[in-house]
N, C-alpha and C positions, 0 to 999 in steps of 0.2 A: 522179636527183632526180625527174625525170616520172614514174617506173616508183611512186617511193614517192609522191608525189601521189593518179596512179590508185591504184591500192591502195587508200590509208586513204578516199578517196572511194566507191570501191567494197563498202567494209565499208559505212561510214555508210547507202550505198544500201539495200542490204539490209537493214539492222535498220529505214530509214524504210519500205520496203517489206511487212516483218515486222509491224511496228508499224499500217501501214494495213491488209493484209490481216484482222487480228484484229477492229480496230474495223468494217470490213465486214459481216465474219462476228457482230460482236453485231448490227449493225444488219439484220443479214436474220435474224435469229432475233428480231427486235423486230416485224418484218413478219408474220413467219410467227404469232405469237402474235398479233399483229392480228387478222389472217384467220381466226384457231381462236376466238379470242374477240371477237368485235365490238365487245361491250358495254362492253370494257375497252379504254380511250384512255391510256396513261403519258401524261404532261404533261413536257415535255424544260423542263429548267430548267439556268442558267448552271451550276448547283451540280452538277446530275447530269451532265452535259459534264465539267466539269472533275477529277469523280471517277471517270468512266468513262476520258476521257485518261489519268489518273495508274494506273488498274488496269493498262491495254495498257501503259504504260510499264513498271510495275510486273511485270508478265508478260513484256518482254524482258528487261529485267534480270535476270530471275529464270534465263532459257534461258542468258543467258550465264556462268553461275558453272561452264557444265561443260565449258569451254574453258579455265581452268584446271585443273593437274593438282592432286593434294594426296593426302593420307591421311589413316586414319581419326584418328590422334594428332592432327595437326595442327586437323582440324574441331573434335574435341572443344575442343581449347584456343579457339577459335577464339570456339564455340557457348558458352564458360563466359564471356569476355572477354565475349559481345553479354549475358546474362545479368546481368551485373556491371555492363552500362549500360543495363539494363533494358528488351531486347528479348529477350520469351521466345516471338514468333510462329516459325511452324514456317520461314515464307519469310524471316525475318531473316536468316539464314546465305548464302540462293543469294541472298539480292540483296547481303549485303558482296561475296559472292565476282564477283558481277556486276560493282559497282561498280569494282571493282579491277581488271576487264577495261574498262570503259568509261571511264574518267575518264586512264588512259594515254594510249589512242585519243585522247581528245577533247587533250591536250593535246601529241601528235604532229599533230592536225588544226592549232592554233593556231599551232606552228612552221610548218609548211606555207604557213599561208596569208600567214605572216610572212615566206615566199619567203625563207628561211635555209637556205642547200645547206651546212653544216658538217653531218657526221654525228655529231659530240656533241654538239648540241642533241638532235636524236633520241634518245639513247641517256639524257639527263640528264632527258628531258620523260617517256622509259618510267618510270628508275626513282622519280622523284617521283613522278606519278598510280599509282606502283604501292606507294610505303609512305603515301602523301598518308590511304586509308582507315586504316589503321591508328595514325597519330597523332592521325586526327580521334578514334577509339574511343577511344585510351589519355586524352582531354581528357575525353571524355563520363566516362567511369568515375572519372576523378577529379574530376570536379564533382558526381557524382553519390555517389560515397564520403563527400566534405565535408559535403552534403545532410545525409546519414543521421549522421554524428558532430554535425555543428552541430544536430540536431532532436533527438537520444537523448533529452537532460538533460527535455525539456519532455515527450519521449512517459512517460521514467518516474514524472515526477511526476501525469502522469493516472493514469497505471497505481496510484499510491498512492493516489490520490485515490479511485480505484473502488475498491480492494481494501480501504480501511479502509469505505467504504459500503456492504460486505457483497457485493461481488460474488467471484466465483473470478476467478483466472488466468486463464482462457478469456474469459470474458465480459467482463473488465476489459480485455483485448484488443481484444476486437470495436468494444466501446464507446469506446474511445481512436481507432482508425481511424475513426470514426464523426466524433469531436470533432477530430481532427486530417488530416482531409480533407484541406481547404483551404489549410490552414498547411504542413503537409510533406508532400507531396503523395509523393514518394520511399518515406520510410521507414513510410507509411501504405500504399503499392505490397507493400512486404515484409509489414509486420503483417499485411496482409490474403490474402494467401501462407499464413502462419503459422495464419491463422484456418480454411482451406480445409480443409489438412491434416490440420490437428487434425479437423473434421469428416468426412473422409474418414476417420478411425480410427488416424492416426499419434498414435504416442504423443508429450506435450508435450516432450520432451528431446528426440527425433529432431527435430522441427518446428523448435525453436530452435537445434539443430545445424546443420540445415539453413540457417538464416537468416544464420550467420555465415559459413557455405562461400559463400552466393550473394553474401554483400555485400563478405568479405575488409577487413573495419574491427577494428582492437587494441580497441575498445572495445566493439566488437559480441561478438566473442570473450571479452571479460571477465564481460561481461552475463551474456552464455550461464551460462558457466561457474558464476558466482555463481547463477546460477538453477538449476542443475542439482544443483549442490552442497548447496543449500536446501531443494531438492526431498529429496532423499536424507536429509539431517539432522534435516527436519520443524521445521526453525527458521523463525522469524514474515516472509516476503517480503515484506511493507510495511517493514517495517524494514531489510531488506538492499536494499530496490531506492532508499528515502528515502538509507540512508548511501553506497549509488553516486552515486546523481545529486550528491548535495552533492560525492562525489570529482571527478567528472565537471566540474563547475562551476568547483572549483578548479585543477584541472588546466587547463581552457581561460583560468582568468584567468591562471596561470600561463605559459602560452603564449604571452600578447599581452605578457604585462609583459617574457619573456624578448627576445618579435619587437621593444618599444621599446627596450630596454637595447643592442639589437645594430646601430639607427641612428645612433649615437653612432660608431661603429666603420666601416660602412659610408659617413659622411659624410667620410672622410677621404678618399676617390679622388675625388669631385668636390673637392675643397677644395685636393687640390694640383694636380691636372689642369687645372682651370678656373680658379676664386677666386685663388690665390695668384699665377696668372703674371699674371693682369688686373691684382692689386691691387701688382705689383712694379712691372710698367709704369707704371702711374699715377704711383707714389710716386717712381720711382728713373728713369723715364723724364726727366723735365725738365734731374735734376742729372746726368745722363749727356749730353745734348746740350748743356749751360753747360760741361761740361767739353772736350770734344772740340771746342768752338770755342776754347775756352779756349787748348787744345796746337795747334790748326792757328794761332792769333793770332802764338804763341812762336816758331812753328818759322817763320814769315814774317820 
């Protein structure tokens, strides 16, 4: 028990040691720029502290994703899942993979200090801090899937709105991201993806191919598809994106009407679990003790 105390204390050391050496090291390169330039004074503010702290944190995390082993299969899925919850920085991958070394530690530190000598606690605190990151991902990704389905109907009706006021596909794009900032902040993340691309010289079916592989939404994929198909046939896209969305609309009213129809059903396991034995008691509770006083009276 002492032996795994020291230890995970000894880790902790080193990373807080790791962690101060680094911030040292900016701070004498703040010095040394001093001295090369006079004339230039940084002004240290709470803000820049607290973003400099989170960089050096940010920078051990990062060293620890390679104390994990893994393969290159693995990362890929890995790096598509942080994509999917809309982390496309290059260091998103080594700090999940950090995390998933650090947050085990931290809650083998909290058994420890809970002075718990059972070794499955240890063994239960690894493997939670070790799948803990990856349910927290699979919540993000589907909050962030829902996003982009609940915002579609509202991006395609700009996109008809610009497209019938003479703009192309591209530019009824741009300008939809532009008007839908604010409001869907998500699937305006993607458009503007889509927008890049296309700039960069991919052609518009590759782009919105693209768009549905990153997002992995049935109705992203439909879009696509309808889009692609339209392109091809030279049939009117104001028209095909108007008769989606009105499907789209329908379909979601359908889906809340089906989610109230199935409360009706669902209210049955509270109703007999709870409701029903309160409400026996209540009702059959009185004439059950008039009776059993009743037959203890007889049998006297």
């Amino acid at each position: 028990m002492g032996l795994i105390v020291f230890t995970f204390f000894a880790i902790f050391l080193l990373i807080a040691s790791v962690g101060l050496l680094m911030f040292y090291r900016e701070a004498m390169l703040a010095r040394i720029a001093a001295v090369i330039n006079p004339g230039e004074k940084p002004k240290k503010t709470l803000l820049g502290s607290i973003q400099q702290t989170g960089v050096s944190l940010g920078g051990i995390v990062e060293r620890l994703e390679g104390v994990l082993p893994k393969t290159q299969a693995e990362v890929s899925v890995v790096q598509q899942r942080l994509i999917r919850a809309g982390y496309r920085s290059d260091s998103a991958i080594k700090i999940f993979y950090g995390v998933k070394i650090l947050v085990p530690l931290l809650f083998c530190l909290l058994v420890a200090v809970g002075r718990s000598s059972n070794f499955i606690f240890y063994i239960a605190a690894l493997g939670l801090g070790f799948l803990l990151p990856d349910f927290w991902l699979g919540k993000r990704i589907t909050k962030r899937q829902k996003q982009i389905r609940l915002g579609l109907p509202d991006a395609l009706d700009m996109l008809v709105i610009c497209i019938e006021a003479g703009l192309g596909v591209d530019q009824a794009t741009a300008r939809t991201c532009q008007e839908l900032k604010s409001a869907q902040p998500a699937l305006t993340d993607e458009l503007n993806i889509i927008v890049l691309e296309q700039h960069a010289g991919r052609p518009r079916s590759d782009a919105w191919r693209n768009f549905a592989e990153r997002t992995d939404v049935d109705s992203v994929r439909n879009l696509v598809t309808i889009l692609v198909q339209s392109e091809q046939f030279g049939t009117s896209v104001a028209k095909t994106l108007r008769v989606h969305s009105d499907t789209m609309r329908s379909q979601r009213r359908q889906k809340v009407e089906e989610q109230a129809a199935k409360t009706t059903i669902k209210l049955i396991f509270p109703l007999v679990f709870f409701i029903f034995p309160s409400l026996f008691l209540v009702t059959l509770g009185p004439a059950i003790i008039i009776i059993t006083q009743s037959f203890t009276q007889l049998n006297k």
